[in-house]
C-alpha positions as CSV (number, residue, x, y, z in Angstrom):
1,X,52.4,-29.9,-130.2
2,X,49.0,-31.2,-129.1
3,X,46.2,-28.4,-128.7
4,X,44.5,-29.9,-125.3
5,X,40.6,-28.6,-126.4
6,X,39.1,-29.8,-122.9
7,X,41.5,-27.8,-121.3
8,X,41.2,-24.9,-123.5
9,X,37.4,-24.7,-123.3
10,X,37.3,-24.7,-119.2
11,X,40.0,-21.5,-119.2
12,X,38.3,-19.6,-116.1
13,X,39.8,-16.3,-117.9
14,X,37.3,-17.2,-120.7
15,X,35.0,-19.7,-119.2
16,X,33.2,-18.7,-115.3
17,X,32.6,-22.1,-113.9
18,X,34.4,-23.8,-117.3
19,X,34.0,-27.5,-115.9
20,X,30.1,-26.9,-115.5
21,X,27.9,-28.4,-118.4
22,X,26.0,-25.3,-120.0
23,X,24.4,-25.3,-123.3
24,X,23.5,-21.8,-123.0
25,X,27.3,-20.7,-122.7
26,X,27.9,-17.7,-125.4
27,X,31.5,-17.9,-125.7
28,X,32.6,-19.6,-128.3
29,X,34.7,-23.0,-127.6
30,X,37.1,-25.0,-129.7
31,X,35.7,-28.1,-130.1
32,X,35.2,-28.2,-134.1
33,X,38.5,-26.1,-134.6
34,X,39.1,-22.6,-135.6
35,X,39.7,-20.4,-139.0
36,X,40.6,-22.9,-142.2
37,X,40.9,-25.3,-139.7
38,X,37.2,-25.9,-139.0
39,X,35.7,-28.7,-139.1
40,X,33.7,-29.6,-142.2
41,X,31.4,-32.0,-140.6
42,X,30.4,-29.7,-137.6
43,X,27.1,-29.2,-139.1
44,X,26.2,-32.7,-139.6
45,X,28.0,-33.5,-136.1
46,X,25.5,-30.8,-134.4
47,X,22.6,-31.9,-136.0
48,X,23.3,-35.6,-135.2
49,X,23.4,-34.3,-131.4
50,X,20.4,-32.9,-131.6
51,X,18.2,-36.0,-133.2
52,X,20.2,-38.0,-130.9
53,X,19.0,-35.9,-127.9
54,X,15.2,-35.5,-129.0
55,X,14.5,-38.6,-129.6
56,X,16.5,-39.9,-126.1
57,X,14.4,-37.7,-124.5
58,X,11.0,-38.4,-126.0
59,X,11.8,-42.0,-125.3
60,X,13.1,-41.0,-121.7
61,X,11.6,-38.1,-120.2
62,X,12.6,-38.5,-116.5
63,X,16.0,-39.6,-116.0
64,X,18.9,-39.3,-114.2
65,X,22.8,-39.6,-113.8
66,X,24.4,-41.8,-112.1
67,X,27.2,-40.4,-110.9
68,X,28.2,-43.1,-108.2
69,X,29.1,-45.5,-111.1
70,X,30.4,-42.9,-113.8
71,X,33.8,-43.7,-114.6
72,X,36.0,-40.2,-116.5
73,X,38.1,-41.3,-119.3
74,X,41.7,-41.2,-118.8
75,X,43.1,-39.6,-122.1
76,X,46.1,-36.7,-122.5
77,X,43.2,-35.2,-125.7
78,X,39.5,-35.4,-124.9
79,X,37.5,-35.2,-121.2
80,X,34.6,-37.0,-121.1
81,X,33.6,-40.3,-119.6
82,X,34.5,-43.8,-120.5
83,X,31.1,-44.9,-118.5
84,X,27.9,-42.6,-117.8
85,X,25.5,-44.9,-117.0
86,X,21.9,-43.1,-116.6
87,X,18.6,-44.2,-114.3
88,X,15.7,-44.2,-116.4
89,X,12.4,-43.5,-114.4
């Protein structure tokens, strides 16, 4: 058995508009796991994110997605994008 988490976190019964980017989204999702199950390196992985994004956007200010060329990845575990190419202004 194979926990789909991309599925799980878009449940509309738990999740309004579940397939809609939103940092600000209080209920909690399953992406690091659950109980003694957790990830130990969600901390690290979050703050990683975050460094990642500040200084992407301190480089890169304006910018956009390019949605006509984004390719979704094709897996039965993880949604996301194999290709999400961005226009830098």
């Amino acid at each position: 058995m194979l926990p789909l988490n991309g599925s799980a976190n878009c449940d509309e019964r738990r999740f309004p508009d579940g397939e809609r980017f939103d940092i600000y989204r209080g209920a909690a999702h399953l992406s690091f796991g659950h109980g003694l199950h957790f990830c130990l390196g969600s901390a690290l992985a979050r703050m990683q994110a975050r460094v990642v994004l500040e200084e992407v956007i301190k480089r890169w200010p304006e910018w956009d997605i390019d949605y006509a060329n984004a390719v979704k990845a094709h897996t039965s575990s993880v949604r996301g994008w194999a290709k999400l190419p961005v226009i830098t202004g």
